[in-house]
C-alpha positions in Angstrom: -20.7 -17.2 -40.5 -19.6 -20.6 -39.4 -16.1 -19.8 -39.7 -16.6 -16.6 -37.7 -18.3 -18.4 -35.0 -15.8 -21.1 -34.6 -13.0 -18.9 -34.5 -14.7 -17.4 -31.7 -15.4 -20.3 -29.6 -11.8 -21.8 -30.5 -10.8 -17.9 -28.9 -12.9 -18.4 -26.2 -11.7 -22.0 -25.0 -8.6 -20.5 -25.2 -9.3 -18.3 -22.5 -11.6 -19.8 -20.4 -8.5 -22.0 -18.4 -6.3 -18.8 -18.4 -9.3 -16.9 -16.5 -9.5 -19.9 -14.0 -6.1 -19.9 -13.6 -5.7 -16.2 -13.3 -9.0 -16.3 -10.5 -7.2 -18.8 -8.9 -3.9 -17.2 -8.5 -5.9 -14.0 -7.1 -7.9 -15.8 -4.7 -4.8 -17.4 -3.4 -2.8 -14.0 -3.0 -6.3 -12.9 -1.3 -6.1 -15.3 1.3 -2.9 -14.8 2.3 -3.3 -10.9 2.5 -6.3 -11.8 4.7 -3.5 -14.4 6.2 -1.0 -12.2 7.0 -3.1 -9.5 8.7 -4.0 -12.2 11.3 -0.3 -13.6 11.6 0.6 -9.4 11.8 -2.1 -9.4 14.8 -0.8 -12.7 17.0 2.8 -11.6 16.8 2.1 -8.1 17.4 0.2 -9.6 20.5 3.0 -11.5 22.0 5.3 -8.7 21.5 3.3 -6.3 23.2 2.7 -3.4 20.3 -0.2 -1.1 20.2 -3.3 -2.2 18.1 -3.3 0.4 16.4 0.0 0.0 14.8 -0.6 -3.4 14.3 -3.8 -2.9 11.8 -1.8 -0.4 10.1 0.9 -2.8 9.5 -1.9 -5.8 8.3 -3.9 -3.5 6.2 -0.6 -2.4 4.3 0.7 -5.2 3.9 -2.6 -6.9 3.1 -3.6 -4.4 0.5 -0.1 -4.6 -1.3 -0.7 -8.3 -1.8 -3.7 -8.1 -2.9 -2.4 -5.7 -5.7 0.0 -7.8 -6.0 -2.2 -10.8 -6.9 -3.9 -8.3 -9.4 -1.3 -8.0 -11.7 0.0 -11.6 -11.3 -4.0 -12.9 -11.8 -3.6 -10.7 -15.2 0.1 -11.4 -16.3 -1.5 -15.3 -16.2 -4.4 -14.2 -18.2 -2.0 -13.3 -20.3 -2.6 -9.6 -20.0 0.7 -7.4 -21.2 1.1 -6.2 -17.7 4.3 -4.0 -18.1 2.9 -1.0 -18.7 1.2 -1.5 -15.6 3.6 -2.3 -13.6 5.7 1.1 -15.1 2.5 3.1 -14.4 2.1 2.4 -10.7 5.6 2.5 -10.5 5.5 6.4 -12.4 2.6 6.9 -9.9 3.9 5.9 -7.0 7.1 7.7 -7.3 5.0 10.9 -7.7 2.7 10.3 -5.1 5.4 9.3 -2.4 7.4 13.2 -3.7 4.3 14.5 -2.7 3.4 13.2 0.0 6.9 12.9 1.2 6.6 15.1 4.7 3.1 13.1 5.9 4.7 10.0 4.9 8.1 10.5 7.1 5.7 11.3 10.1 3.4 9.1 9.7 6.6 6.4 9.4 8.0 7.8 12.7 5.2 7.5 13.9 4.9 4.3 13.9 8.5 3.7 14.7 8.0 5.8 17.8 4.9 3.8 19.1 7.3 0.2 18.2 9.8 1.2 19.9 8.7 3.9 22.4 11.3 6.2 23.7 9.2 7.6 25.8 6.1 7.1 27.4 2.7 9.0 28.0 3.7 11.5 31.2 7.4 11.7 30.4 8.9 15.2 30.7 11.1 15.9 27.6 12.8 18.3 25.5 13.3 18.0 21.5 13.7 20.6 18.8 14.3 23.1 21.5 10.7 22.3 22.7 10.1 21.0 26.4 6.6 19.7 28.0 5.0 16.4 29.2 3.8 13.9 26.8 0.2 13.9 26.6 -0.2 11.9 23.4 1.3 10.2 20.6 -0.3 9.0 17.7 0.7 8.1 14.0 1.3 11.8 12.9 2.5 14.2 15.4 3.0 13.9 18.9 1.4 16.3 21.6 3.5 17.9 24.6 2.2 19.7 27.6 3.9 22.7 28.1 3.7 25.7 30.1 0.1 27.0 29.7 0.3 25.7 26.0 0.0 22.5 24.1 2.6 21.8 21.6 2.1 19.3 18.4 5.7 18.3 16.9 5.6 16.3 13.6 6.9 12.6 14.6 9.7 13.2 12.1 10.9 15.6 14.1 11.5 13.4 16.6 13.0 11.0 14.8 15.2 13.1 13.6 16.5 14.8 16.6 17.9 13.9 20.0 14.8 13.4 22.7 16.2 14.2 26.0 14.3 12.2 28.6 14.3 15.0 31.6 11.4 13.2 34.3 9.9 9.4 33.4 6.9 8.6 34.8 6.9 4.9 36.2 
């Protein structure tokens, strides 16, 4: 019985520091996600991009560290994190396949509202489709045509050549 119970307190002063240590190295990966969705928000600011792109952009980025900090906090706990790391890995692979066609739009999307080549009221053609743009957001972007509204998947756009026919100024 007493060897039993000081094996287990020898175990568990073994561990206690690594816990610390590992709580420590998530709180600091934490902080900066929570860092770098605020440093994300002031240069977004100064460059003049949309807010919506912008929390996209933090959250991401915010959430991937965070992640991140999981698996480092339990790598220092001394947690076998390889299989892990091959499983997300496995399961992101599978999940970006699937997702593949919302995933292109919604990355043009966000391309498109960076760099905007075009803006809300220009009149152009793409894709063999022509109208006035009424919106874009992060998936698809909405022309005006005549007497019908017309939703082409930002990828499209990306992909093809947008001919600028009237720009509103």
């Amino acid at each position: 019985m007493r060897g039993r119970l000081h094996e287990l307190l020898n175990e568990i002063s073994h561990w206690v520091p690594r816990a610390g240590v590992a709580l420590l190295v998530f709180s600091l990966f934490w902080l900066a996600g929570l860092l770098l969705q605020k440093l994300t928000r002031r240069i977004g600011e100064k460059a003049n991009v949309r807010s919506d792109v912008l929390v996209l952009i933090g959250r991401t980025a915010s959430t991937l560290l965070v992640i991140l900090g999981g698996i480092t906090a339990l790598g220092t706990a001394g947690v076998n994190v390889s299989a892990l790391v091959a499983g997300l890995g496995l399961t992101g692979f599978a999940l970006g396949f699937a997702l593949r066609d919302a995933l292109s739009n919604l990355l043009a999307g966000v391309l498109i509202l960076i760099y905007r080549p075009f803006k809300r009221h220009d009149r152009i053609s793409v894709a063999g489709f022509e109208g006035i743009v009424i919106e874009t957001d992060l998936r698809y972007t909405t022309l005006q045509g005549e007497n019908q509204k017309i939703l082409i998947p930002n990828s499209t756009l990306f992909t093809h050549s947008i001919i600028l026919l009237e720009a509103k100024k």
